[in-house]
C-alpha positions as CSV (number, residue, x, y, z in Angstrom):
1,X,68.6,78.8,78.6
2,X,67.7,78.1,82.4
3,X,71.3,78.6,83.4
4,X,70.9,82.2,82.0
5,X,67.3,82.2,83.4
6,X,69.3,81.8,86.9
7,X,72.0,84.4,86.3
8,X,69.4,87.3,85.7
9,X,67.6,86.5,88.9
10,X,70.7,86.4,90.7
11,X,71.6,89.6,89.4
12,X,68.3,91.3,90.1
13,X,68.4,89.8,93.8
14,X,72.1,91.1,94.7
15,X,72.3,93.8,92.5
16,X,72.3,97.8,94.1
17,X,69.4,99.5,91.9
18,X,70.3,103.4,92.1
19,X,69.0,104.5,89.3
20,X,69.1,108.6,89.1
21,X,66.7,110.3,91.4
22,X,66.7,107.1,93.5
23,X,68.8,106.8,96.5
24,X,67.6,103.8,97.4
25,X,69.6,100.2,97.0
26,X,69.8,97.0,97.8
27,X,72.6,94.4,99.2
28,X,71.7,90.8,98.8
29,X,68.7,90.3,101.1
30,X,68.9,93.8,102.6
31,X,67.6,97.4,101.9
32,X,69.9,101.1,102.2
33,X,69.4,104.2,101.5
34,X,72.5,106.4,100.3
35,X,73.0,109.1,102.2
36,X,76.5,110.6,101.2
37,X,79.7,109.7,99.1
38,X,82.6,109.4,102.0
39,X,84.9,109.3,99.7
40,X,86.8,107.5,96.3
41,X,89.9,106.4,94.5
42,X,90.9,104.7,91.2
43,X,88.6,102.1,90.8
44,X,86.2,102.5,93.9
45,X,84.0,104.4,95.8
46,X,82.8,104.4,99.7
47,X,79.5,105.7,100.6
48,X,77.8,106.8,103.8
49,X,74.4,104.3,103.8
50,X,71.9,104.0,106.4
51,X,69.8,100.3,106.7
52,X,65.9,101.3,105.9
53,X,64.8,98.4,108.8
54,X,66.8,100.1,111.5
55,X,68.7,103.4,110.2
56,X,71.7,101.9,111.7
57,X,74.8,103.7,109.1
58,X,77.1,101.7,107.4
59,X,80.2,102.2,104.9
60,X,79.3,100.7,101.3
61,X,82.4,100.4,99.3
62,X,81.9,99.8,95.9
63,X,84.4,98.4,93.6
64,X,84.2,98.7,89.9
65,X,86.0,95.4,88.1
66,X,86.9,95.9,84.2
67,X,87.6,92.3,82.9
68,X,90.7,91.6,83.8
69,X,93.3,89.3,85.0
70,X,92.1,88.4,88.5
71,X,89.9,91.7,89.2
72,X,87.1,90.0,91.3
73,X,89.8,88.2,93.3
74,X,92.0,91.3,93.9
75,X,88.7,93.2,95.0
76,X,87.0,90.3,97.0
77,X,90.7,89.7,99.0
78,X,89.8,92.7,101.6
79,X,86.9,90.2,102.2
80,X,88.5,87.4,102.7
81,X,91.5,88.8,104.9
82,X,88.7,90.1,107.3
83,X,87.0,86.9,107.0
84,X,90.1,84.8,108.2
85,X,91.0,86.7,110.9
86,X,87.4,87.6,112.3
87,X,86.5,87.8,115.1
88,X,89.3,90.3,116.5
89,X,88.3,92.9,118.7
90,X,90.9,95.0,117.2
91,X,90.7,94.0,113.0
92,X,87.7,95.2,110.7
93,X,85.3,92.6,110.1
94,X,82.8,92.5,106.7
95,X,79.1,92.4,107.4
96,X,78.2,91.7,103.8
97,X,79.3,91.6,100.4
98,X,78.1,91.2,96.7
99,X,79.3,90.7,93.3
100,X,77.3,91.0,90.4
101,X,77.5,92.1,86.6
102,X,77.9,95.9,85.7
103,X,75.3,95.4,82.6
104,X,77.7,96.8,80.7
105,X,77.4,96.2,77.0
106,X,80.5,97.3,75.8
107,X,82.0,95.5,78.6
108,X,80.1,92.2,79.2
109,X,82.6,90.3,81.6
110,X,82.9,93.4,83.8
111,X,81.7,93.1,87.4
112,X,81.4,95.4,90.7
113,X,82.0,94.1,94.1
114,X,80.2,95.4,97.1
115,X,81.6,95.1,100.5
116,X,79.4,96.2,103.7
117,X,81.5,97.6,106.7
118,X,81.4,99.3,109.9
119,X,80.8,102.6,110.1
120,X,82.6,104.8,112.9
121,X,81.9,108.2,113.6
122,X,84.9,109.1,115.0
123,X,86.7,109.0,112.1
124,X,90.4,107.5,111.7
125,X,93.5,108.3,113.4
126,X,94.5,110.6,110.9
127,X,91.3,112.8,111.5
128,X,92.7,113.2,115.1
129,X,96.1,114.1,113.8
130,X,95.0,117.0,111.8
131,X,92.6,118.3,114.5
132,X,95.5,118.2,116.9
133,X,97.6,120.4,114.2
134,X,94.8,122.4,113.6
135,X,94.1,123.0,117.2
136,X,97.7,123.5,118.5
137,X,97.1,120.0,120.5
138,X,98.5,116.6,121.2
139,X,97.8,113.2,122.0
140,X,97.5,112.4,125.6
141,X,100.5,109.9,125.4
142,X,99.6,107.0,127.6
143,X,96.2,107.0,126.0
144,X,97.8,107.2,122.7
145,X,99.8,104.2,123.4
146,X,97.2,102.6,125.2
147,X,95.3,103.0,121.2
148,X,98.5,101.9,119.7
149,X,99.0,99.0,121.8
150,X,95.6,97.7,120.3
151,X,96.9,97.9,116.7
152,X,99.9,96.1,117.8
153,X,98.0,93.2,119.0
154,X,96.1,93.3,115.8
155,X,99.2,92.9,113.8
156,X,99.9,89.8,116.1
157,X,97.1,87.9,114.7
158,X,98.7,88.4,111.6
159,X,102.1,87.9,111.9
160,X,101.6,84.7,114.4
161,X,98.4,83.3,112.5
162,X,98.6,79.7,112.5
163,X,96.2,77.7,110.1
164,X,92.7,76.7,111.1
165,X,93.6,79.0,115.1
166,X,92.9,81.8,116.5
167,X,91.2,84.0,116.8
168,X,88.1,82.6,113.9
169,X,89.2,78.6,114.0
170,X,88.6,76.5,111.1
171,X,84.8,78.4,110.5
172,X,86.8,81.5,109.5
173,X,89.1,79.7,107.5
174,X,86.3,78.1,105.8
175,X,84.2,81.3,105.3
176,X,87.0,82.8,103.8
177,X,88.1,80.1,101.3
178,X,84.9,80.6,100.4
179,X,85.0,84.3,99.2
180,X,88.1,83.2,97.5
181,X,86.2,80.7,95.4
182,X,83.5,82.9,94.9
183,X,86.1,85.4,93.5
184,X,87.5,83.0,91.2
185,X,84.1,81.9,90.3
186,X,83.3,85.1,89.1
187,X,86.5,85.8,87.1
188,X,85.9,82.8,84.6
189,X,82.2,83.9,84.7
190,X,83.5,87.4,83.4
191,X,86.0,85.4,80.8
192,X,83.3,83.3,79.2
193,X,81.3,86.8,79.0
194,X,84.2,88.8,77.5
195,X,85.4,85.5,75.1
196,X,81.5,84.8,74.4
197,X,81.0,88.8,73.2
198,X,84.2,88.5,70.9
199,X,82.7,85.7,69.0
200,X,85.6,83.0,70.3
201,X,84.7,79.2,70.4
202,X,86.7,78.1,72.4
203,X,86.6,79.2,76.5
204,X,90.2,78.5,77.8
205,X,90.5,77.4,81.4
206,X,91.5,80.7,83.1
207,X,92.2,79.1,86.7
208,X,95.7,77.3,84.4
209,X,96.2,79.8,82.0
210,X,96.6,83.1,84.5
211,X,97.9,82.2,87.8
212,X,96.6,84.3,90.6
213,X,98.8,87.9,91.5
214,X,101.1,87.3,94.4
215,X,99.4,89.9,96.1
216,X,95.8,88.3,95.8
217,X,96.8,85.2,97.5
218,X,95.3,84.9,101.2
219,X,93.8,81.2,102.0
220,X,95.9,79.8,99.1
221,X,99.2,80.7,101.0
222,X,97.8,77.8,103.1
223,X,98.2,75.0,101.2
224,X,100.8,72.7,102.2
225,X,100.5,74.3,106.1
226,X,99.8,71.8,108.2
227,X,96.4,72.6,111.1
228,X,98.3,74.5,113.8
229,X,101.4,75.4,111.3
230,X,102.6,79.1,111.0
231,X,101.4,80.7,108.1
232,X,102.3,84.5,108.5
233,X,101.1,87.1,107.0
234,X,102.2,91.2,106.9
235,X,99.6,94.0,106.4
236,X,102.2,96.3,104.8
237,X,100.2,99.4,104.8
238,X,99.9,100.4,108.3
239,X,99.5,104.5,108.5
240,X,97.5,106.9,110.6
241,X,95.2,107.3,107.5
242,X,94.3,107.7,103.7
243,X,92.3,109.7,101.3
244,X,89.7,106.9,100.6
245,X,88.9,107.7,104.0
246,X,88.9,103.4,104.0
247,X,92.3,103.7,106.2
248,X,93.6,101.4,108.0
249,X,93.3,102.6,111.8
250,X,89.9,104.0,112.8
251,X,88.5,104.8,116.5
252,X,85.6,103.6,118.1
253,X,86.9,105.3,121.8
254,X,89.8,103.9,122.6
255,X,89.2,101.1,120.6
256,X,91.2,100.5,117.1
257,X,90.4,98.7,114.3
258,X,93.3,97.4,111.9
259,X,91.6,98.2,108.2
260,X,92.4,98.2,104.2
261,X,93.1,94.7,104.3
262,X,94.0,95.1,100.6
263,X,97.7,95.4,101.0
264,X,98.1,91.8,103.2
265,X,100.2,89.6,101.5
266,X,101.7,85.9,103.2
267,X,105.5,86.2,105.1
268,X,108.0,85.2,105.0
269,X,108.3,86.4,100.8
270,X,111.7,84.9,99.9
271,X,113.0,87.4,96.7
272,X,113.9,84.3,94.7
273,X,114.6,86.2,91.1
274,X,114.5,89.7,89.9
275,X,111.1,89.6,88.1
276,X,109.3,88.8,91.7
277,X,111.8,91.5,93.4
278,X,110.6,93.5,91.0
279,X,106.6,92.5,91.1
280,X,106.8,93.1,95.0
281,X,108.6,96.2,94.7
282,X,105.8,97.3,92.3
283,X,103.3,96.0,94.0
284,X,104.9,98.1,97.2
285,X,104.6,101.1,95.2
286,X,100.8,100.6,94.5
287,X,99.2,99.5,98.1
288,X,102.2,100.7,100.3
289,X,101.6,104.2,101.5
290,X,105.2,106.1,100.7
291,X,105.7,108.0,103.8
292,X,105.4,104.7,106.1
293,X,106.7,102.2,103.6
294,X,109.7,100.2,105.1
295,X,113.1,100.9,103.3
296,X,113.2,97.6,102.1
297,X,109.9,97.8,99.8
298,X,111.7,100.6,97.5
299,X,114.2,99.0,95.8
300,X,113.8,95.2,96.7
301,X,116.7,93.1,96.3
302,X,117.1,89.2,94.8
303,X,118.2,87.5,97.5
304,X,116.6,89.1,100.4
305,X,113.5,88.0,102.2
306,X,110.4,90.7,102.9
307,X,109.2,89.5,106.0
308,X,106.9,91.2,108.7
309,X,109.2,94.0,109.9
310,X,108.1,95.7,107.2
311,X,104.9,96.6,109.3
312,X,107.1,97.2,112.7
313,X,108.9,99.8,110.9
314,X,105.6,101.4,109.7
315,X,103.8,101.3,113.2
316,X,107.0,103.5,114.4
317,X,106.5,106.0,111.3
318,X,102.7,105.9,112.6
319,X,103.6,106.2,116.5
320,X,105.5,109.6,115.5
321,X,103.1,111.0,112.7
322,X,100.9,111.1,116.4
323,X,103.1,112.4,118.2
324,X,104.7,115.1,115.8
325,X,102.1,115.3,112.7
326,X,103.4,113.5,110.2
327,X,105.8,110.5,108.8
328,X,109.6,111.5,110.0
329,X,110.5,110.8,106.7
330,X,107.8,113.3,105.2
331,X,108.6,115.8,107.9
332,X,112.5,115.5,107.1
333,X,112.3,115.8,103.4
334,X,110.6,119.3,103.2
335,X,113.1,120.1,106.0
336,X,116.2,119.3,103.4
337,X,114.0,119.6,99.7
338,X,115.2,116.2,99.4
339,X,113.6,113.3,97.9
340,X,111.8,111.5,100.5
341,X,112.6,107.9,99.5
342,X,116.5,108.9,99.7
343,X,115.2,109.8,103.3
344,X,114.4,106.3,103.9
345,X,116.6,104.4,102.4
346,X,119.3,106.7,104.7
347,X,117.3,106.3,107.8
348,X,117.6,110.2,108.0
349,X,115.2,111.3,110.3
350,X,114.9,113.3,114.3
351,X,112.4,114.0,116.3
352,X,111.7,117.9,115.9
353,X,113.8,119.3,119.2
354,X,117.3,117.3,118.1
355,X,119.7,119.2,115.9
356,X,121.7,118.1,112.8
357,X,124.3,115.8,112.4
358,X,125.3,112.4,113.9
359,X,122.5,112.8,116.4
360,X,119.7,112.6,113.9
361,X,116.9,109.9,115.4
362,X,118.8,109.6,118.9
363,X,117.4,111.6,120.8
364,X,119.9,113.5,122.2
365,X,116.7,116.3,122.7
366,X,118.6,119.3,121.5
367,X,116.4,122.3,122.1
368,X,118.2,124.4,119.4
369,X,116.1,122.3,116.5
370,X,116.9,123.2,112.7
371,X,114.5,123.4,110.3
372,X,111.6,122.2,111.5
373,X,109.1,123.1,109.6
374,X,106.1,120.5,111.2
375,X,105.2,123.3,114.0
376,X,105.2,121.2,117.0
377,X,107.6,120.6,119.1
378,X,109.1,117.6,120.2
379,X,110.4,118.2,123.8
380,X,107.6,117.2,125.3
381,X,107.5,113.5,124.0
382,X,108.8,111.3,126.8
383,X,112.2,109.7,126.2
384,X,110.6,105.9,126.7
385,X,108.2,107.0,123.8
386,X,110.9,108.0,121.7
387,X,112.7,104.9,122.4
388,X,109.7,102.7,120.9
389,X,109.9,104.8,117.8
390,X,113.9,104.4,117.7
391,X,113.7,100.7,117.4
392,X,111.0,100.6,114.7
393,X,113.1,103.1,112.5
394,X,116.1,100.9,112.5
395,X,117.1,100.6,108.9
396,X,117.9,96.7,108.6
397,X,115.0,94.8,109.4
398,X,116.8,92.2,111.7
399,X,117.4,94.9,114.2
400,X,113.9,95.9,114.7
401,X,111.9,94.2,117.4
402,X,109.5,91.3,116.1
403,X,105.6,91.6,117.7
404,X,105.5,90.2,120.9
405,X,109.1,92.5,121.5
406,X,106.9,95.6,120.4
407,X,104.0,94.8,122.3
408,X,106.0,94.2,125.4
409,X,107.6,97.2,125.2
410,X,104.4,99.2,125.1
411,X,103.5,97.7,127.9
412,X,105.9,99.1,129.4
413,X,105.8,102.1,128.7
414,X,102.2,102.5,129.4
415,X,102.6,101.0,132.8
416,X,105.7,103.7,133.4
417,X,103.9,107.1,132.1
418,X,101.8,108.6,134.7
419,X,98.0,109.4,134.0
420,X,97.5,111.4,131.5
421,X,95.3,115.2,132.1
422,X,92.6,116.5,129.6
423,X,90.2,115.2,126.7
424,X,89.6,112.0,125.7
425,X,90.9,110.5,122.4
């Protein structure tokens, strides 16, 4: 009895109370008022909320969990990804989060998480690229690869993370393993719920009987990594931007921030059978966005290891969607009616100016362009720029550059392009 005493109080002190006609809510120890819905998707919702102490704005994503295999963990590992790699000036950090019981009766072991971010009010990066379309503009392009540059460094601290280092240390490691027990915590709560509300006896041991999704594991990767050790991971969703408007690139001046955390999973991933080429592949298809996802997450082969290039090859589908307007890959398959995914898996892509044939993605800046379709041109992208997008888009993975061969690169070709005229970012 005092154990379910405890539970309701806990649930009254975290829980968000907006009841109709009430826009107020509450987040743990602290008090919001809603302002606006920014935006939602399957299970979750983001919404536009303003502290009452302060009327600093925030973005309150809210995450409904239906009992299920692991569906505190999968929603909580956004949290703990931002956990282990904060503080990075350049990666999303959480201010806050919550998890408490939906009070639903004909669901009993369902639960919504709450995550508190950051709010920026310049919007993401693909904002920027539809103004630009819409206004007949571009990106200045040594501030644009000045931006860039930033989410390159970003997807350094993933790819070269190294247990209990930078940039958080052991404290974020230990924060984070914390959200991950918390998460599994309130999975078997949700079990005992769900098992308790079907009249079952017996409460089986969830943490042996369902072994955490692949994609769900973030501290756990760890074990067996020494302190100091490599433990890689790859974001695999890297894109200007998403309908959520939770994408992962936002703008706060020329400052990114690496978001959506959701799709990070550990590298190397050896494909040791075809049930896990086949789970990864799925799993691609779900949290991968299509028109940046890397050849090798379509049809993923036993045998073959999906490693961190996957996000190279998706910064160079970004790097042009800013300079043209969208993916090369989107832009190439409304050019031919093809299916976009064939596109990929060909590499068969240009830059808007080159013309057909054996030149496609070289750059040979042919000014008679066919078919484009995007309405801007290309001719005015310099040729060092276009060589950073070249060497992303390279089919097999062992021929694009690794991180520190990217970042170098844009370095560059920042320090080569001359000052840029006109607006800001």
């Amino acid at each position: 009895m005092s154990q379910i005493i405890l539970d309701l109080l806990s649930s009254l002190s975290n829980c968000l109370f907006c009841f109709p006609g009430s826009p107020q809510l509450k987040v743990n120890n602290r008090s919001f008022k809603l302002q606006h819905l920014l935006g939602e998707g399957g299970f979750s919702y983001v919404y536009l909320v303003s502290d009452n102490s302060d009327q600093k704005l925030y973005a309150l994503k809210k995450i409904r969990c239906p009992f299920g295999q692991e569906s505190v963990s999968l929603a909580l590992k956004e949290v703990e990804a931002y956990t282990l790699f904060s503080p990075h000036p350049n990666i999303i950090h959480a201010i806050d989060h919550a998890v408490v019981s939906s009070g639903d009766r004909n669901d009993p072991g369902s639960k919504t998480v709450y995550i508190l971010l950051p709010y920026y009010r310049r919007g993401n990066l693909q904002d920027a690229i539809n103004a630009n379309l819409v206004n007949h503009t571009r990106f200045p392009e040594k501030r644009l690869m000045v931006l860039l540059l930033g989410v390159a460094r970003a997807l350094k601290a993933m790819h070269q993370y190294r247990v209990k280092g930078a940039p958080g240390g052991e404290a974020s490691q230990s924060k984070a393993k914390n959200v991950r027990r918390e998460a599994a915590e309130a999975d078997q709560d949700a079990a005992k719920k769900s098992k308790r509300r079907q009249g079952e006896e017996e409460i089986e041991d969830r943490d042996v009987e369902q072994e955490p999704l692949m994609e769900g594991e973030v501290t756990r990767s760890q074990e067996g990594v020494g302190e100091g050790e490599l433990r890689a991971y790859a974001h695999r969703d890297v894109k200007p931007g998403s309908a959520s408007l939770l994408c992962c690139t936002r703008m706060l001046g020329t400052t990114p921030i690496l978001m959506d955390l959701g799709s990070l999973a550990p590298s190397p991933t050896p494909i040791t059978s075809r049930s896990l080429a086949l789970q990864v592949q799925d799993q691609a298809a779900e949290h991968s966005t299509m028109p940046y996802r890397a050849p090798e997450l379509f049809d993923v082969k036993t045998g073959t290891v999906i490693d961190t290039k996957v996000d190279i090859w998706s910064f160079g589908c970004t790097l042009f969607a800013c300079l043209v307007g969208k993916s090369p890959f989107e832009m190439r398959s409304e050019e031919t009616g093809g299916s976009l995914s064939i596109c990929v898996l060909g590499g068969d892509w240009r830059f808007p100016d080159e013309g057909r044939g054996k030149d496609k993605g070289k750059g040979k800046n042919n000014a008679q362009a066919n078919g484009n379709n995007s309405g801007v041109s290309g001719e005015r992208i310099s040729e060092n720029v276009r060589e950073v997008v070249r060497k992303c888009l390279n089919v097999e993975p062992a021929e694009r550059p690794d991180i520190d061969e990217l970042i170098h690169m844009i370095e560059d070709v920042v320090a080569d392009l001359p000052e840029d005229d006109g607006p800001e970012l």
